[in-house]
C-alpha positions in Angstrom: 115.9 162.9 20.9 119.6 162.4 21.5 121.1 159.2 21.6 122.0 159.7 25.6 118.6 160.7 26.1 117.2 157.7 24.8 119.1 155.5 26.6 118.3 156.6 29.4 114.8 156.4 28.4 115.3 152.5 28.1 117.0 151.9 31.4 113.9 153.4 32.8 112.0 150.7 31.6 110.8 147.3 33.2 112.2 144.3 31.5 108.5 143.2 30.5 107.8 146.7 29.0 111.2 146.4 27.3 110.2 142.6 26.1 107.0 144.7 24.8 108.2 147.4 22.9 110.8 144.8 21.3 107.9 142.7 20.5 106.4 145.8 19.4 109.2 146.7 16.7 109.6 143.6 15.2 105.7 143.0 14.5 105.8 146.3 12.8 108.4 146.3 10.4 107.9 146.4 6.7 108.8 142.5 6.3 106.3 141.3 9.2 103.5 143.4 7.5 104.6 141.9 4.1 104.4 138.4 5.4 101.2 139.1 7.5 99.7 140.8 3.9 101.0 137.1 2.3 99.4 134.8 5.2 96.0 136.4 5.2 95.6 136.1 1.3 96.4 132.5 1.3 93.9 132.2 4.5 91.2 133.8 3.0 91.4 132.5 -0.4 89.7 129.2 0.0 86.8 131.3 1.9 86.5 133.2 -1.4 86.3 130.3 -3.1 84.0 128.6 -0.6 81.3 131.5 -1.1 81.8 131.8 -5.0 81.2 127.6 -5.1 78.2 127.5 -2.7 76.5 130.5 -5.2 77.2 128.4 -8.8 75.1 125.6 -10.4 75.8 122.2 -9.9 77.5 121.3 -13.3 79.2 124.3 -13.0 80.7 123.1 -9.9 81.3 119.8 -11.7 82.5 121.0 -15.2 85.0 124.4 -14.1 86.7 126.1 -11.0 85.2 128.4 -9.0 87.7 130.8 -10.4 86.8 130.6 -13.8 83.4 131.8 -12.3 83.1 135.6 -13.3 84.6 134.5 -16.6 80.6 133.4 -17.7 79.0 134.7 -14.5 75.8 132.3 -14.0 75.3 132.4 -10.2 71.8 131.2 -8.2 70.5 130.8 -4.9 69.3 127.4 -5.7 71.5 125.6 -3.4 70.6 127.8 -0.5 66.7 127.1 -1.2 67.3 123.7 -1.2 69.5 123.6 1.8 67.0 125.2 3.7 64.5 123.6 2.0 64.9 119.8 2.2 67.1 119.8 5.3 66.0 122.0 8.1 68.9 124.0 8.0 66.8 127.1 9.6 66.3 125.1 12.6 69.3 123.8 12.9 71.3 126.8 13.2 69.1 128.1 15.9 69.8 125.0 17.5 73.6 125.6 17.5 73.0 129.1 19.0 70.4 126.8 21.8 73.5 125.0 22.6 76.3 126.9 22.3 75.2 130.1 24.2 74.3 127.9 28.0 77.8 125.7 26.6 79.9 128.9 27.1 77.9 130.6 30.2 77.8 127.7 32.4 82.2 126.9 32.6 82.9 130.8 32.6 81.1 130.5 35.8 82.4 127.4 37.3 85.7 128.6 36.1 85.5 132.0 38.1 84.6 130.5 41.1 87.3 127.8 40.6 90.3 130.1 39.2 89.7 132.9 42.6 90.2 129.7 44.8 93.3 128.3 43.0 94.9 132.3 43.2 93.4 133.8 45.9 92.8 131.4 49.0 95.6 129.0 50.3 94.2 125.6 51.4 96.3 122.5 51.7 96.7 121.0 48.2 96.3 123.5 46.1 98.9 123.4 44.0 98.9 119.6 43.7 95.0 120.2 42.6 95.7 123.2 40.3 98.2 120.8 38.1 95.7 118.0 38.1 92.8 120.1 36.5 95.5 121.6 34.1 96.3 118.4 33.2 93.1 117.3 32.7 93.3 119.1 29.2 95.3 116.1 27.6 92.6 113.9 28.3 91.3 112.5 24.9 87.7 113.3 24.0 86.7 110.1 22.8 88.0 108.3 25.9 85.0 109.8 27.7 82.2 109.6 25.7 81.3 105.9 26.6 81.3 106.9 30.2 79.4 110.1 30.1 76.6 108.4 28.0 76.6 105.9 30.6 76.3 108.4 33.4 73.4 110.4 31.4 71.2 107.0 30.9 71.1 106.4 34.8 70.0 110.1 35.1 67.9 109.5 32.9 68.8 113.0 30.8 69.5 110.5 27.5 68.4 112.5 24.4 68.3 116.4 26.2 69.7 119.5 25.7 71.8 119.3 29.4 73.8 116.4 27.9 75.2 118.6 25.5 75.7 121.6 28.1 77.0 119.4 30.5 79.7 117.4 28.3 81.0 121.1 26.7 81.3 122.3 30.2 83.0 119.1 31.1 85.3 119.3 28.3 86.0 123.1 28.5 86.8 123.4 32.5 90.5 122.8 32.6 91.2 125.4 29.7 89.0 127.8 31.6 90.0 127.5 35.1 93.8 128.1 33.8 93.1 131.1 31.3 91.2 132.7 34.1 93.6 131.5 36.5 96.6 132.9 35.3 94.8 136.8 34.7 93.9 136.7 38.1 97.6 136.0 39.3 98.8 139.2 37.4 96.2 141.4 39.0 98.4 143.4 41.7 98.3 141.6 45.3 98.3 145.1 46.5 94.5 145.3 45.2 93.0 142.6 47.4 95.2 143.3 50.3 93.8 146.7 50.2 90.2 145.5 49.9 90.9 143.3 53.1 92.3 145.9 55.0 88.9 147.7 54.4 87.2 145.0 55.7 85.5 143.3 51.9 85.4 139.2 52.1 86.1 136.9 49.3 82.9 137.8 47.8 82.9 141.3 48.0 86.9 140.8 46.5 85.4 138.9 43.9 82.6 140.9 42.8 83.9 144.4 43.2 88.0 144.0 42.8 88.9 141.5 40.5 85.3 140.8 38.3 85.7 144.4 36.6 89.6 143.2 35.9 88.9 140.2 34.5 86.2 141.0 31.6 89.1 141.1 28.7 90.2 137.3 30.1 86.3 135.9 30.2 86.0 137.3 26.6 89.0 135.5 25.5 87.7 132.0 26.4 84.1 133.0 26.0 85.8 133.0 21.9 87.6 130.0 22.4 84.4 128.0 23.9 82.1 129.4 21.0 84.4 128.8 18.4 85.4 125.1 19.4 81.1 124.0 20.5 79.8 126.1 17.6 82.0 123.5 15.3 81.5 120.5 17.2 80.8 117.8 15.3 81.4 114.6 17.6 79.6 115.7 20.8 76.3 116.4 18.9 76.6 113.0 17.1 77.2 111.3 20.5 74.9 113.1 22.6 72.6 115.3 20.7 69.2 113.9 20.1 67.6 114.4 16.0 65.4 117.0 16.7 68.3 119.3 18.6 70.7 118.2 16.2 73.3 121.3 15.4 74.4 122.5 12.0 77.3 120.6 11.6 75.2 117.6 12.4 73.1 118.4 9.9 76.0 119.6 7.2 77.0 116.1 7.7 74.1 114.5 7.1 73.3 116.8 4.0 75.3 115.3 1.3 72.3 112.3 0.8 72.4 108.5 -0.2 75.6 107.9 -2.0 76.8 111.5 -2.2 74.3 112.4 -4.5 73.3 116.3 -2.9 77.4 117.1 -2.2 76.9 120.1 -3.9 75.0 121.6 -0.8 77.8 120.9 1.0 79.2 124.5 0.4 76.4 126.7 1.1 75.5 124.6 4.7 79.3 125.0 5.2 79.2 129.1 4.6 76.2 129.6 6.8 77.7 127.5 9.6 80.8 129.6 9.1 79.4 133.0 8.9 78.9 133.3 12.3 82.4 132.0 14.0 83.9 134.3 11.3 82.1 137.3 12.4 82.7 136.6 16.5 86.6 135.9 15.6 86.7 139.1 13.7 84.8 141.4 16.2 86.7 140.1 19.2 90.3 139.2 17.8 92.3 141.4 19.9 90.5 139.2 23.4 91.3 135.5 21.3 94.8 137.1 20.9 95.1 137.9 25.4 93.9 134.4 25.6 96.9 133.0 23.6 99.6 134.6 25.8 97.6 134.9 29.1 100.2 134.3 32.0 102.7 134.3 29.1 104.8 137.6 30.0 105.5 137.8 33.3 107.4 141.1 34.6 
């Protein structure tokens, strides 16, 4: 191709396709891949060494590395018996799947219903509201919990599953209804308009226009919502009753009276990993949209 030619080739282009190819070039060029080659060896080492420690004795743990390990190879399963064993750890990590799956469901519905009004339907306020809920997301955690416990006593739902759906709804709303929010903005006006024009409602514009759209954005904060309940730590000791306790809960709890079973402590934290790990990897490319939804704008 001639240098004319593919200049003229670039005119042609919209400054956000332009911005993309750009972005496109730079990612791609030897050095980015040497320092992406660099990043992920250094993020992945102490996982390494997180699965090599949770498979060695415990005076191996205590006397060497977990680098000097295949030096005098002496790895067991004993610390994944007695995990499982002595703390429930089985149960426990069905109950994290109990209440993470309803904790990611329920706000990805609220949200859509939420994000179509802010985009789609003019009503007096609306931007006003829109910046409130967005704001809503600098709100500390621990500034609610008092108040939410409080509420949950007088319904009397103390020491049940729906105190946990309810507060990671709570807590996940603002982040959703924006997200969801700002894919639904880029979808082409000329799409509903023409929906209208054939006579469909809101619903019919929700369900049959934009829903189809919008599955790459819902998986994008379905990941973020998994990733950030799965991990939870001080909801579930707030709210979450000993029998529904989740695995961190119980990774916490594991170590014993004065420390004395902290060699657990890295196969509970490999099983509880295992499975944000696998979701991140599967759906990377949906976690990565959700970074820069709304962010390029043509």
């Amino acid at each position: 191709m001639s240098e004319e030619t593919r200049v003229m080739t670039v005119r042609k282009l919209t400054r956000k396709e332009q911005r993309q190819v750009d972005a496109k070039t730079r990612l791609s060029s030897p050095a980015a891949s040497a320092v992406a080659i660099v990043v992920a060896i250094l993020w992945t080492t102490p996982t390494a060494g997180l699965l090599i420690t949770s498979f060695r004795q415990q005076i191996d743990i205590t006397k060497s590395g977990w680098w000097t390990a295949f030096a005098t190879p002496d790895f067991t399963l004993d610390n994944y018996a007695e995990a499982l064993d002595t703390h429930n750890l089985a149960m426990s990590f069905i109950n994290s799947f109990v209440i993470t799956i309803p904790a990611v469901i329920i706000p990805i519905i609220l949200a859509l219903l939420a994000a179509y009004a802010f985009a789609w339907i003019d009503f007096k306020g609306r931007n006003f509201l829109f910046a409130f809920v967005f704001a809503l997301q600098v709100v500390p955690i621990q500034v609610t919990l008092v108040p939410l416990l409080t509420q949950y006593t007088q319904w009397g739902l103390q020491n049940t599953l729906w105190t946990l759906w309810l507060s990671h709804t709570i807590f996940g709303l603002p982040l959703a209804i924006y997200l969801l929010h700002n894919f639904m903005k880029e979808i082409p006006r000329s799409l509903i308009e023409a929906a209208r024009v054939d006579g469909a409602g809101h619903v019919r514009v929700f369900f049959q226009v934009l829903l189809p759209l919008l599955v790459p954005a819902i998986a994008s904060f379905a990941i973020f919502q998994f990733l950030w309940v799965w991990n939870d730590l001080l909801v579930a000791l707030t709210f979450a009753a000993s029998e529904d306790a989740p695995i961190t809960r119980v990774i916490n709890e594991m170590v014993g009276s004065f420390g004395s079973k902290w060699y657990l402590l890295s196969a509970g934290a490999f099983i509880s990993m295992a499975v944000p790990v696998i979701v991140f990897l599967s759906l990377q490319r949906y976690f990565v949209r959700g970074l820069l939804a709304g962010g390029v704008k043509g």
